[in-house]
C-alpha positions in Angstrom: 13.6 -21.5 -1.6 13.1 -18.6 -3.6 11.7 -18.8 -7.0 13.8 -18.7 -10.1 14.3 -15.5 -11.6 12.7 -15.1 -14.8 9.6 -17.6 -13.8 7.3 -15.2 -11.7 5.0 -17.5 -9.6 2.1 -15.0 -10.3 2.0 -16.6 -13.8 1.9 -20.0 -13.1 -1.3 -18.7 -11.9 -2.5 -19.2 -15.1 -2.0 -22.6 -15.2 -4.4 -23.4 -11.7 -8.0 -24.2 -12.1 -8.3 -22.3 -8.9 -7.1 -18.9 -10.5 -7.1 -19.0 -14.3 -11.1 -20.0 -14.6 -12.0 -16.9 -12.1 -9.4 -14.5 -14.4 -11.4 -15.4 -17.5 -14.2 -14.7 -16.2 -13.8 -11.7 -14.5 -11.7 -10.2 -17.6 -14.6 -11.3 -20.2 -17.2 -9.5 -17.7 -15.1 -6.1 -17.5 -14.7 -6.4 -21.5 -18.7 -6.6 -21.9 -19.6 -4.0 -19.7 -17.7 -1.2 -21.1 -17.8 -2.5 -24.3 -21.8 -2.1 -23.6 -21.6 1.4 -22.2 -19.4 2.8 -24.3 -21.7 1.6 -27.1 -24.5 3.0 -25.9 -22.8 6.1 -24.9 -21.7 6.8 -29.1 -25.0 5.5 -30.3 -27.0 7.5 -28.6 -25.2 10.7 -29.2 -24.6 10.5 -33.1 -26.9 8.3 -34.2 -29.7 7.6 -31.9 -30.5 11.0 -30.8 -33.6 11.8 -28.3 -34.9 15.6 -27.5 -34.6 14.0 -23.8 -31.1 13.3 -23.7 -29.1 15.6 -25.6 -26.1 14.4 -26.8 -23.7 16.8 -24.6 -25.0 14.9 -21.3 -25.5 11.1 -22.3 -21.7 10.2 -21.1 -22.2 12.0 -17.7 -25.5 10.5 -17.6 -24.8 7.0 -18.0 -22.0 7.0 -16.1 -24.0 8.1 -13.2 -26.2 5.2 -14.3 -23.4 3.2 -14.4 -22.4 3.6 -11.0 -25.4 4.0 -8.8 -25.4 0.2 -8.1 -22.4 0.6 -6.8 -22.7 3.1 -4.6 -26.7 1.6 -3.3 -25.9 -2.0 -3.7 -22.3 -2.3 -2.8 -23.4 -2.8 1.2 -25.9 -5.7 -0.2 -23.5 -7.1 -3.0 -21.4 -8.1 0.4 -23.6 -9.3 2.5 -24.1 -12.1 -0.1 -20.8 -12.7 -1.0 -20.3 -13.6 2.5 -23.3 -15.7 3.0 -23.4 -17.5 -0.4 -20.5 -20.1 -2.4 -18.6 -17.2 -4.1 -18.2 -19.5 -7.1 -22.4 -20.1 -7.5 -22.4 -16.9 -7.2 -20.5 -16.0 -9.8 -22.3 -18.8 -12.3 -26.0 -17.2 -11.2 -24.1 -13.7 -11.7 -22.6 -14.9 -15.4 -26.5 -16.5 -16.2 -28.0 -13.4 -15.5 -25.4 -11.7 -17.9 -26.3 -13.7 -20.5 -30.2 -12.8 -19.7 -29.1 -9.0 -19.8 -27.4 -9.3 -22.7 -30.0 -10.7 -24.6 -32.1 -7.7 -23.3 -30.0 -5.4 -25.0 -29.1 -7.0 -27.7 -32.7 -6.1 -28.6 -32.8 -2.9 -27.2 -30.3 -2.4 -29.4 -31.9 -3.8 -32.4 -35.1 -2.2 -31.9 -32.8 1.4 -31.0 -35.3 1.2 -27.9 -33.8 4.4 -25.9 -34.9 3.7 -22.5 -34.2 0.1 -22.9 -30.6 0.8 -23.5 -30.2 3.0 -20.5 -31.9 0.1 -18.3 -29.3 -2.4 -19.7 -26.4 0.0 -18.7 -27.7 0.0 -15.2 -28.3 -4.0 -15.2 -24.8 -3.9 -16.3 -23.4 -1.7 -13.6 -25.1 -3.7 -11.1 -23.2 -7.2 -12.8 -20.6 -4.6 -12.2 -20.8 -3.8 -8.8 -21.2 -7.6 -7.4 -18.2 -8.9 -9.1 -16.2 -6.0 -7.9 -17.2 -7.3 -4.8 -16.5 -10.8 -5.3 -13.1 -10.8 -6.7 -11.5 -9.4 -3.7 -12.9 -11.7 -1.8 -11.9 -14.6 -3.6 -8.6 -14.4 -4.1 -7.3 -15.0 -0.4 -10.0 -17.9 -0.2 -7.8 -20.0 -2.8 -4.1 -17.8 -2.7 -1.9 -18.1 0.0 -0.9 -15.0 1.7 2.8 -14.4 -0.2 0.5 -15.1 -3.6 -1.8 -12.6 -2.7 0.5 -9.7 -4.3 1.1 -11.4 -7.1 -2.6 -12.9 -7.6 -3.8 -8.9 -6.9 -1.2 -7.3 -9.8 -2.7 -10.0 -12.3 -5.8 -9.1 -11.4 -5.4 -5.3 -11.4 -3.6 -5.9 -15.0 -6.4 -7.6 -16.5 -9.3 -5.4 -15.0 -7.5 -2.2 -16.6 -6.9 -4.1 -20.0 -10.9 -5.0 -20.4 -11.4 -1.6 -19.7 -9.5 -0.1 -22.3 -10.7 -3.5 -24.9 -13.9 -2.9 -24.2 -13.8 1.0 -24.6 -11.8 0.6 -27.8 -14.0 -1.9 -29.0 -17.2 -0.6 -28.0 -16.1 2.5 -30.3 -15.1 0.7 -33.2 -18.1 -1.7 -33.5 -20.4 0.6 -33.4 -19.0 2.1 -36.7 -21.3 0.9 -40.0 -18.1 -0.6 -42.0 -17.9 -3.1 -39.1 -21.1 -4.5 -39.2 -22.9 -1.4 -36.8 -25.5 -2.9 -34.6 -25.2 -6.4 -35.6 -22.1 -7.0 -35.2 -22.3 -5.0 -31.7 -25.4 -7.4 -30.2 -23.0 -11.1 -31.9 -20.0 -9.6 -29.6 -22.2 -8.4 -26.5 -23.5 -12.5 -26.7 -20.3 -14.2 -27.1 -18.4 -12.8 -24.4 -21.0 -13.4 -21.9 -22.1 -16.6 -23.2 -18.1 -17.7 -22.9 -18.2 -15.7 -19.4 -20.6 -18.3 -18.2 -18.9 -21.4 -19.8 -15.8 -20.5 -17.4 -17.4 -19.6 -14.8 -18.4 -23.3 -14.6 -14.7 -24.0 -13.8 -14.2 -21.9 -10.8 -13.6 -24.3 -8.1 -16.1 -24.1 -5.3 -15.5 -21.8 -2.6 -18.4 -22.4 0.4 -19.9 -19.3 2.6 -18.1 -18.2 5.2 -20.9 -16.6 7.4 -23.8 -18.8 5.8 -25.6 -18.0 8.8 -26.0 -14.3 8.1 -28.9 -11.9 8.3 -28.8 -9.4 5.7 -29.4 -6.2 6.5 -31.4 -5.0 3.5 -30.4 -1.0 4.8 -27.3 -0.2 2.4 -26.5 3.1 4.7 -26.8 1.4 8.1 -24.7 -2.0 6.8 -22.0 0.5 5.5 -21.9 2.7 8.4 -21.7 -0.3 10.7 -18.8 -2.0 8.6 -17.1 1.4 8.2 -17.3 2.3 12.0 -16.1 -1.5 12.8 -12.7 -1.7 10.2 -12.2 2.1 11.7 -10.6 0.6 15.5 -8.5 -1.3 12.6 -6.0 0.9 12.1 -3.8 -0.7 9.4 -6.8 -2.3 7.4 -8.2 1.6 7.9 -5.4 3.0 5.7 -5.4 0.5 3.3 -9.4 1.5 2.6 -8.5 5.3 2.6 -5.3 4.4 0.4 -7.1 2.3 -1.8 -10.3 5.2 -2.5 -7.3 7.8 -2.4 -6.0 5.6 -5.4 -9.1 6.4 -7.3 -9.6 10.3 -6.3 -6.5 10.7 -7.9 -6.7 8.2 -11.0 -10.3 10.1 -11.3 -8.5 13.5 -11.5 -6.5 13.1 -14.3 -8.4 10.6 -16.2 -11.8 12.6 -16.3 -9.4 15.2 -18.1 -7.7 13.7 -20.7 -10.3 14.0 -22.9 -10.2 17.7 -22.1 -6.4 17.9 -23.1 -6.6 16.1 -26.3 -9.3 18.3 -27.4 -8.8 21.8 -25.8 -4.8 21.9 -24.8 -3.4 19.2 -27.8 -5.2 19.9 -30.4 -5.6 16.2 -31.2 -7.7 14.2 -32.8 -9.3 11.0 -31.8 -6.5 8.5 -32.5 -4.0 10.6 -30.5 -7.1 10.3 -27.5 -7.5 7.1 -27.9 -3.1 6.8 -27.4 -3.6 8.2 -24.5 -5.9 5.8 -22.6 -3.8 3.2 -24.3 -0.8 4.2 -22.8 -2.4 5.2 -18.6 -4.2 1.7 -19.1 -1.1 -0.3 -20.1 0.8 1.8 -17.5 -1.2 0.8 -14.3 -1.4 -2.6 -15.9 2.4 -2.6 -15.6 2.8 -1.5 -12.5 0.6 -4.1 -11.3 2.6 -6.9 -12.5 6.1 -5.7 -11.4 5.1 -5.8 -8.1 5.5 -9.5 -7.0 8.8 -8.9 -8.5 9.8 -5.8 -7.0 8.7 -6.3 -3.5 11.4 -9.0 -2.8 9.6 -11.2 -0.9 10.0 -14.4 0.1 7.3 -17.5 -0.6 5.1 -18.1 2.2 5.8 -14.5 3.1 2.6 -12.4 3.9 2.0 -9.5 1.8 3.6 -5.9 2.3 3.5 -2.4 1.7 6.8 -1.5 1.0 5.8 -0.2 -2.7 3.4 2.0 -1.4 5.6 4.8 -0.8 7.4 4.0 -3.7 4.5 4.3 -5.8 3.3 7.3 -4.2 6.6 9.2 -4.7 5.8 8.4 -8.5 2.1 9.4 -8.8 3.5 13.1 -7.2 6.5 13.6 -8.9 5.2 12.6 -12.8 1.9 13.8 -12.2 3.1 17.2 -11.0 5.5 17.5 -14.0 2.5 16.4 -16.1 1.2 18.8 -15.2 3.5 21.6 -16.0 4.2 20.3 -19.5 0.0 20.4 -19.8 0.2 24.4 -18.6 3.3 24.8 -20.7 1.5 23.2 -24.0 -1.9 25.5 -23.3 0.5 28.6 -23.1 2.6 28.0 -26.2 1.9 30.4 -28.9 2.6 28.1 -31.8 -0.4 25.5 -30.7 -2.8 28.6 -31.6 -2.3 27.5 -35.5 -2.8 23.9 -34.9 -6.2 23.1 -35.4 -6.5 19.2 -35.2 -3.3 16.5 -35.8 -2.9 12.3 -35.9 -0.8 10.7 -34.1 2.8 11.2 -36.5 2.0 14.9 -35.8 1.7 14.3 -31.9 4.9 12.5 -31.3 6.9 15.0 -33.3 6.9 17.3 -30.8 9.4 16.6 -27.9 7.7 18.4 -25.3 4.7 16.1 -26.1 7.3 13.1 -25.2 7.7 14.5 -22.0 4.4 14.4 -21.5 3.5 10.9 -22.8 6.7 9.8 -20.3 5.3 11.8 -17.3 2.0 10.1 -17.9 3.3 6.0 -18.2 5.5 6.9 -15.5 2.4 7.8 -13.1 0.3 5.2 -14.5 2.9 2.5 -13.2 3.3 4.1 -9.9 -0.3 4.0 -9.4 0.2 0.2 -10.1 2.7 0.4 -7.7 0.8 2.0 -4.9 -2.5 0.2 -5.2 -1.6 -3.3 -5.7 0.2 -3.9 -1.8 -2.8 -2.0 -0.3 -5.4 -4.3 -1.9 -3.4 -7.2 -0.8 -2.7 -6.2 2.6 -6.7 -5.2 2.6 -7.4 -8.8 2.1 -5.0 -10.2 4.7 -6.0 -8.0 7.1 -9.6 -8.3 6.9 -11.3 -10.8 8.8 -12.3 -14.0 6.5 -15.8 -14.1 7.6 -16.4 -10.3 7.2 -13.9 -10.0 3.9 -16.6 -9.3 1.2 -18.3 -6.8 3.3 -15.0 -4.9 4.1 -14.3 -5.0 0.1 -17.8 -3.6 -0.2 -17.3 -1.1 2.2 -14.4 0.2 0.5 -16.1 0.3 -2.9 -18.7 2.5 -2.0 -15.4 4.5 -0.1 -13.9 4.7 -3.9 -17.4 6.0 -5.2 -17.5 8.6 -2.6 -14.0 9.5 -3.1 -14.6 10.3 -7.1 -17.6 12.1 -6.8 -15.7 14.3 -4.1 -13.2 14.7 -7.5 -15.7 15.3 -9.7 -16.9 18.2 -7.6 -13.4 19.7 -6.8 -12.6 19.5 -10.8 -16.0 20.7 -11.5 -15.1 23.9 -9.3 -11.4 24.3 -10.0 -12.5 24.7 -13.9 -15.6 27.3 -12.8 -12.9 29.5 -11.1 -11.1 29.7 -14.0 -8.2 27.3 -13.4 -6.5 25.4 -16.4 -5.8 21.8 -16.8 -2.3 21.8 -16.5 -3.3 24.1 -12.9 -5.5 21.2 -12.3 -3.2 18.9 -12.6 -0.2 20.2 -10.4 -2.8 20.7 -7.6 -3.9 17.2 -7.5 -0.3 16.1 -7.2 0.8 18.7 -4.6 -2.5 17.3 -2.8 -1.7 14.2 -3.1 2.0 14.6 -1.7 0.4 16.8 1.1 -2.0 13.5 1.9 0.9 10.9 1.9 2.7 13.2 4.3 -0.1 13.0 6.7 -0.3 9.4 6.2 3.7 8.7 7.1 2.9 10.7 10.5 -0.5 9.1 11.2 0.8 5.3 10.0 5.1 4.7 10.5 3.9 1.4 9.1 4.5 3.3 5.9 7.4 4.4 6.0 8.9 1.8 8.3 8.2 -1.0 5.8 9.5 1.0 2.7 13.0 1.0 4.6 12.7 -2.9 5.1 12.2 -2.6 1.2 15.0 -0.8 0.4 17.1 -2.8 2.7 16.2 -5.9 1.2 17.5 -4.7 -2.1 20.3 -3.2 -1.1 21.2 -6.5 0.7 20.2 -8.7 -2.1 22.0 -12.3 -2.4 22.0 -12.6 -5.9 19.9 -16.0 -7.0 
């Protein structure tokens, strides 16, 4: 029997020791680590300035610090997750927070500059084994026709601790709020009530307890890549999945760029912008139990993907013509800084804010069946070094952006030129998918049929 409609089984979720312990504490985590970067990131470039650092490179520079554990570790991070309880784990992972924590709490307290950067990098390495463990949890204790659903929740609350921690992070930093005090109290707490529910997550033994690990991240990865690469279906969903990212990388890493240098705006019409791409994936993510119309019991599919994919081209491209079309308007040469009020006034800028949601959710759309099928597809005893695999595949894959964007700008194009190309890219890669995979396309048929042959319930 179908579920009701109205009652989607992936919130019930909520209600399972076996999923609602493991959401807290993977959303508290996310919260505390950007809250903690993007701290540090503001602190040290207004008010804890070093002739070392200068201020124009500290966010590049910790971000690199931020993510070199991922990219190094990643191959390890697995290896353990498949040799160790995934929920002990997880505690010893959520203790060693609350060590770290304390570590810069002081750092912070004692404004010690290298300190700081050290706990961003403990932090991205808390970062790196719990984006390894999640994935591999969740078909351990969901069936396979929960795994979509269990995925978009999970997707939703990883992109809403981003954004919470990012806002946060910038607004307790500021003096009127308590400034550095009230920073290390809130850097404490959540990791101190990280750990507390971690101690629910129902145990979840090894699956290969007799493995060696190879303490070589290059060789471990190349072996795991060449071995999921005779997979051809678990394949795409690993190049679909980093593809994701490229692309999210693309236009996020700009933003910033066109609030400043094509809007005009000010900080608060920034920040709406983040707010509205995170709460757009974050949506996309949770309609998709709903929208794929499949049955309970049923094992996950990719008929969104396509769907999603369609989106990310068509709103993204017409993003970015209304981002060209805004840079080239004569008027915006008088405007030297507006709020939010002043922002929305403009119904171009609508457009844009439209285009943008509109993407965000198809980038829901897209990911959410491919990290599902991922999980089905990947064998249980090798999961968390196929999910480790493909993280260091999504760090490859934004450094590749980085570079491209890095070059486009050099030669002179503009954002909104940045923009289109990505999404003309990005149709021109889905294309090549459909002929290399008809798994694509052949399941986004089934999809439509379902709909159109609905039995209302």
């Amino acid at each position: 029997m179908r579920p009701q409609a109205g009652k989607p089984p992936q919130f019930r979720l909520f209600r399972q020791r076996r999923f609602a312990p493991f959401f807290a504490t993977v959303f508290l985590g996310a919260v505390n680590d950007n809250l903690l970067k993007f701290a540090i990131v503001l602190l040290l470039t207004y008010q804890v300035p070093v002739t070392w650092l200068p201020p124009e490179v500290v966010g590049p520079a910790l971000g690199a610090i931020f993510i070199a554990p991922s990219v190094l570790l990643s191959a390890t991070a697995g290896q353990w997750a498949d040799k160790l309880d995934l929920a002990w784990l997880m505690r010893l992972a959520k203790s060693a927070e609350v060590v770290m924590m304390l570590l810069a709490a002081w750092a912070l307290w004692q404004r010690h500059v290298p300190m700081m950067l050290l706990s961003v990098l403990l932090s991205g390495l808390h970062v790196t084994l719990f984006a390894t463990v999640k994935y591999a949890y969740l078909p351990r204790h969901l069936s396979a026709g929960e795994l979509t659903g269990g995925n978009g929740l999970l997707e939703m609350g990883t992109f809403t601790a981003i954004l919470l921690g990012t806002l946060a992070g910038g607004v307790l930093v500021a003096p009127w709020l308590g400034g550095l005090g009230a920073l290390m109290v809130a850097i404490l707490l959540l990791a101190v009530l990280g750990r507390v529910s971690a101690r629910f997550i129902p145990a979840t033994p090894a699956l290969s307890p007799g493995l060696k690990v190879n303490w070589n991240p290059l060789a471990e990865t190349w072996r795991n890549l060449d071995r999921i690469h005779h997979q051809p279906v678990l394949w795409l969903c690993l190049l679909g999945i980093s593809w994701m990212w490229f692309f999210g990388a693309l236009f996020l890493s700009l933003f910033p760029l066109v609030a400043k240098g094509v809007l005009h705006a000010d900080e608060d019409t920034a920040s709406l912008l983040l707010v509205l791409s995170s709460l757009g994936v974050g949506l996309g993510a949770l309609l998709c139990e709903g929208l794929s119309r499949t049955r309970e019991g049923d094992a996950p599919e990719m008929g969104l993907v396509l769907i999603g994919a369609a989106g990310m081209a068509v709103f993204g491209l017409d993003l970015g013509w209304v981002v060209h079309r805004i840079a080239h308007d004569p008027s915006m040469a008088s405007v030297h800084a507006y709020g939010v009020s002043d922002f929305i006034a403009r119904p171009l800028h609508w457009r844009g804010l439209v285009d943008m949601v509109l993407m965000a959710v198809s980038i829901g759309l897209f990911s959410v069946p491919l990290y599902a099928q991922m999980q089905y597809q990947a064998e249980p005893e090798r999961r968390a070094r196929i999910v480790a695999a493909n993280n260091i595949l999504n760090a490859v894959f934004i450094l590749v952006c980085a570079l491209l964007t890095t070059a486009l700008s050099a030669l002179g194009w503009g954002v909104g030129a940045i923009f289109m190309a990505g999404a003309l890219l990005h149709a021109s890669v889905v294309l090549a998918a459909m002929w290399w995979q008809a798994l694509l396309w052949q399941q986004t048929v089934a999809w439509l049929r379902r709909w159109r042959t609905a039995v209302p319930e």
